[in-house]
C-alpha positions as CSV (number, residue, x, y, z in Angstrom):
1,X,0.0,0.0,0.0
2,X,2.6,2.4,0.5
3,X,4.0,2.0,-3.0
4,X,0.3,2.9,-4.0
5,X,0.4,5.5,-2.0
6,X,3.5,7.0,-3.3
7,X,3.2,6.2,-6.9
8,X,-0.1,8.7,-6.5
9,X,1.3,11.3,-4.6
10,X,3.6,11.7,-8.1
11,X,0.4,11.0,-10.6
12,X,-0.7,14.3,-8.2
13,X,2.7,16.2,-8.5
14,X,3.1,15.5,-12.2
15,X,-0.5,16.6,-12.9
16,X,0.3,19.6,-10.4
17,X,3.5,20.7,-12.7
18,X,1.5,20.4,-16.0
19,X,-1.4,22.6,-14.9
20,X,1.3,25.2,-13.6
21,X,2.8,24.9,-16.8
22,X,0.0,25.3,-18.8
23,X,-0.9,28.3,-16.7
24,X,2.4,29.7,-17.2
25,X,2.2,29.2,-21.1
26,X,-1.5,30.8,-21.1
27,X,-0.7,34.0,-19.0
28,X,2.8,34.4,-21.5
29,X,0.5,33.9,-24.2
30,X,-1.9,36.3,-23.1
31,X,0.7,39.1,-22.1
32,X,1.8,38.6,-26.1
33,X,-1.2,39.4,-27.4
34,X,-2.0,42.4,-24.9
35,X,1.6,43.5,-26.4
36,X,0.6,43.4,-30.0
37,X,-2.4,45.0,-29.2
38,X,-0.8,47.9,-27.5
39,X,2.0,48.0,-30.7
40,X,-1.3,48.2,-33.3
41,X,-3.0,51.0,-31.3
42,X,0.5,52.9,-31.2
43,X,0.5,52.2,-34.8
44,X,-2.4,53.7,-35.2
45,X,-2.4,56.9,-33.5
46,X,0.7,57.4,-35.3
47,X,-1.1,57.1,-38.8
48,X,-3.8,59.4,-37.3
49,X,-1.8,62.1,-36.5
50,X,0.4,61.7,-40.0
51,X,-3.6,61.4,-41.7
52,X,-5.2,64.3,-39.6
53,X,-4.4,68.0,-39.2
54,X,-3.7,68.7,-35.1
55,X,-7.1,70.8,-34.7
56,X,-8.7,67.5,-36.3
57,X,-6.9,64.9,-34.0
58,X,-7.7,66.9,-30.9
59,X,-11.1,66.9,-32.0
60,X,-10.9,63.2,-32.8
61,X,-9.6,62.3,-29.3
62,X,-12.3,64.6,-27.4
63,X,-15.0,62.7,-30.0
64,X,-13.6,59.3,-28.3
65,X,-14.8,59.9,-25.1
66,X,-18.4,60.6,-25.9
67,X,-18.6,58.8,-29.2
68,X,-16.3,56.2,-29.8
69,X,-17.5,54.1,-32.1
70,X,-18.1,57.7,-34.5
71,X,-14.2,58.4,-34.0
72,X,-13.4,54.6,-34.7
73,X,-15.3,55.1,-37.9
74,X,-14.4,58.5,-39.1
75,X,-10.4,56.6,-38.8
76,X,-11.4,53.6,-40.7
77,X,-12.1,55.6,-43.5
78,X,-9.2,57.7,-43.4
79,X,-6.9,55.2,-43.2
80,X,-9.0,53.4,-46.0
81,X,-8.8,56.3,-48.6
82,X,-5.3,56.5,-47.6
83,X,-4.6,53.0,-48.6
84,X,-6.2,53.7,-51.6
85,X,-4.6,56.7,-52.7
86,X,-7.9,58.9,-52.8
87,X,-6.4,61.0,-49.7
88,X,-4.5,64.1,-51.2
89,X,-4.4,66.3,-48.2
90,X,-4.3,66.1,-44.2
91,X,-7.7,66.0,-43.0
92,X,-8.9,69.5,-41.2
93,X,-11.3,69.6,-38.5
94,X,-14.3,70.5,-40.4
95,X,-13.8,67.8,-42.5
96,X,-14.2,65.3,-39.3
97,X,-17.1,67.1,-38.1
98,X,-18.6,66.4,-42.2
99,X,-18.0,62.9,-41.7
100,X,-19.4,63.1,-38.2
101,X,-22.3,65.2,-39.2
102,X,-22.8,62.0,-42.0
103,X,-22.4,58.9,-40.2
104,X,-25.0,60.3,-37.7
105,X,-27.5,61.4,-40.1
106,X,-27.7,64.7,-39.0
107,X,-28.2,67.6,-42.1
108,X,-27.4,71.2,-42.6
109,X,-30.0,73.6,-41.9
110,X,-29.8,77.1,-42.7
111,X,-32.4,79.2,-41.4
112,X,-33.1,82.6,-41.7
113,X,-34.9,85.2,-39.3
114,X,-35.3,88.3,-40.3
115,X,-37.0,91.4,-37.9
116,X,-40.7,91.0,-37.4
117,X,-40.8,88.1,-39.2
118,X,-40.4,84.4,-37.5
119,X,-37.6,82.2,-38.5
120,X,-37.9,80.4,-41.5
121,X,-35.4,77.5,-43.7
122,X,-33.8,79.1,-46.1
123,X,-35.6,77.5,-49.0
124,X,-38.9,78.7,-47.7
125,X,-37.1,82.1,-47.4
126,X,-35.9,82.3,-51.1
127,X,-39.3,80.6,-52.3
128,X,-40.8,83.5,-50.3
129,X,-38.6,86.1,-52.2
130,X,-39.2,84.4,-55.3
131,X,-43.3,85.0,-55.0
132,X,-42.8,88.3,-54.0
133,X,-41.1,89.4,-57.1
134,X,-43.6,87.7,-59.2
C-alpha cells in the first residue's frame, strides 16, 4: 500500500506541474497578445496624426470619449482612402465634423430670421422672395 500510495502522490505532483505549466504558457501567451495590441494601437495613433491635421486629431480624441464608435469610424475611413490613394491632403477639423455630421445622419439647416418676421429655412425664405417678385 505504501507503494500505491507513493506512486499517487507523483500521478498528483506531475498533474500539479502540467497545470502550472500550462498556466504559465496561457498567461505568456496572453501578455503577447495584450503587447501586439498595445503596438497596433500605437500604430495607429501614429497614422492618425500623419492622416489628420492637429485641430482635427484633438477633435478626434475629445469625440472618443463621448462617441467612440463615431471616431473609430471616421479613422477607418481615413486610413482606408489612404490605402487607396484617394487621400490628397491632411484631414482638417471640419472635414471630421462632415464625416461626423454623416455617419449620424444629422443635415445642414440654414435658417433665416429676419425682424418682425419668425424664423424660417432658407428654401422657404428664397421661395418667399421668389413670389414676391412675381
Amino acid at each position: 500500500m505504501p507503494q500505491d500510495a507513493d506512486e499517487l502522490k507523483r500521478i498528483r505532483e506531475r498533474k500539479m506541474q502540467a497545470l502550472l505549466k500550462e498556466q504559465a504558457r496561457q498567461e505568456a501567451l496572453k501578455l503577447k497578445t495584450e503587447e501586439r495590441i498595445k503596438q497596433r494601437e500605437t500604430e495607429r495613433e501614429k497614422i492618425i496624426e500623419a492622416l489628420f491635421l492637429p485641430d482635427a486629431v484633438i477633435y478626434l480624441n475629445e469625440l472618443k470619449q463621448t462617441k467612440p464608435v463615431v471616431a473609430e469610424r471616421i479613422e477607418d475611413l481615413a486610413i482606408a482612402l489612404y490605402l487607396r490613394g484617394q487621400l490628397i491632403n491632411r484631414i482638417p477639423k471640419t472635414g471630421v465634423i462632415l464625416v461626423q455630421r454623416k455617419l449620424e445622419g444629422v443635415e445642414s439647416k440654414i435658417t433665416v430670421k429676419r425682424r418682425g418676421e419668425d424664423e424660417v429655412s432658407f428654401y422657404e425664405a428664397v421661395k418667399k422672395d421668389l413670389a414676391k417678385d412675381d
